[in-house]
C-alpha positions as CSV (number, residue, x, y, z in Angstrom):
1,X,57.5,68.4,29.1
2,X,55.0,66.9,32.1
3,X,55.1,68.8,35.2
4,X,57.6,66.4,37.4
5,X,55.0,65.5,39.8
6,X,52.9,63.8,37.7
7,X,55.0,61.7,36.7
8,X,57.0,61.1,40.0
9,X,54.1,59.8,42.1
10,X,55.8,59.1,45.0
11,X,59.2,57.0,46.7
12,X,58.7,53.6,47.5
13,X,59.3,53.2,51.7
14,X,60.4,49.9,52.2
15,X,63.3,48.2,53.7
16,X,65.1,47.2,50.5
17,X,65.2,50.2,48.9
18,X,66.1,52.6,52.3
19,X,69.6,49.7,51.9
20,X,69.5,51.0,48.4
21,X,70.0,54.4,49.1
22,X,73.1,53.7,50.7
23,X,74.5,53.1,47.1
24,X,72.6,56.4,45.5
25,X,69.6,54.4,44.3
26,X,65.8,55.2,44.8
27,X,62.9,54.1,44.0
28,X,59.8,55.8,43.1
29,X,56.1,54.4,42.2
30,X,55.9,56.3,38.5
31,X,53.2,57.4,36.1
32,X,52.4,54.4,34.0
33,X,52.8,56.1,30.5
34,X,56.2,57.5,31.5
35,X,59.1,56.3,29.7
36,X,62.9,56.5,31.5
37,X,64.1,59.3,29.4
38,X,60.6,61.1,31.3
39,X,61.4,60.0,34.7
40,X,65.1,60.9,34.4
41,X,64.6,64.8,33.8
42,X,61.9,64.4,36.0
43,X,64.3,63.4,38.9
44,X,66.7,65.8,38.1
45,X,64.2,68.7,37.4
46,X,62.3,67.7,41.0
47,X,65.6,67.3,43.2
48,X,68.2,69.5,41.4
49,X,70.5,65.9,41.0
50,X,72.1,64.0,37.9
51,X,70.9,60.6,37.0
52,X,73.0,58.1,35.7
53,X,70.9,55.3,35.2
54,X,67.1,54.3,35.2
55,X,65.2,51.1,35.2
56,X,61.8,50.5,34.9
57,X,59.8,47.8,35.9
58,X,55.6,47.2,35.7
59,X,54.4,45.6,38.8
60,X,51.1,43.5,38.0
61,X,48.3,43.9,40.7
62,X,47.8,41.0,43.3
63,X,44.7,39.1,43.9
64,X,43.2,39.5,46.5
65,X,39.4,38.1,48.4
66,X,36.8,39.7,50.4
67,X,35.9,37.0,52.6
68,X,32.6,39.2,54.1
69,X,31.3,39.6,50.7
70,X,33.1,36.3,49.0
71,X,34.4,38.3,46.1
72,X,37.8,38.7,44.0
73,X,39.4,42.1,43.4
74,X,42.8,43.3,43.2
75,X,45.6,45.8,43.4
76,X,46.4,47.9,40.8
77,X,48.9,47.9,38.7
78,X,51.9,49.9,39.3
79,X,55.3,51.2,37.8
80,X,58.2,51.6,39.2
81,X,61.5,53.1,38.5
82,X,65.0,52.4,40.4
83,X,67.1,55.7,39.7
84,X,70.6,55.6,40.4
85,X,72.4,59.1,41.0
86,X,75.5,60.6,39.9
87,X,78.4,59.9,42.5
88,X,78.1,62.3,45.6
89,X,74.7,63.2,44.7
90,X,71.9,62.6,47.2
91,X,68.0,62.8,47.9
92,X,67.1,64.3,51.2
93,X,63.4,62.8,52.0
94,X,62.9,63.6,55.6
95,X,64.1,67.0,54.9
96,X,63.1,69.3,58.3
């Protein structure tokens, strides 16, 4: 088993998902190689919760242009995972 960390790279802040976690689901940017059954005992290893449920999704990279240099890169690729917690269970992540 992977350390937790690597594979939980870190929550996604955004406005949907701070609505989601009225309704115990989070979101978290995950390794790429991890599969749900990894990012489930990941979650529940990292924040001492139950999971219920996990999705996965692979976000592709956006284009984007340097307009100084008149080039094309783009974003990387990410993962992400939508993890949705046993009822009564909670994620603190502005803990003081």
């Amino acid at each position: 088993m992977r350390n937790p960390h690597e594979i939980l790279i870190r929550p996604v802040v955004s406005e949907k998902s701070y609505a989601l976690m009225n309704d115990n689901v989070y979101v978290f940017v995950v390794d790429p190689t991890a599969t749900k059954i990894d990012v489930r005992l990941a979650v529940e290893q990292a924040f001492g919760v139950r999971v219920t449920n996990v999705n996965t999704l692979n976000r592709k990279g956006k284009v984007r242009h340097n307009r100084r240099t008149n080039t094309k890169g783009h974003r990387p690729d990410t993962k992400r995972a939508i993890v949705t917690l046993h009822e009564g269970d909670s994620i603190d992540f502005f803990q003081s």
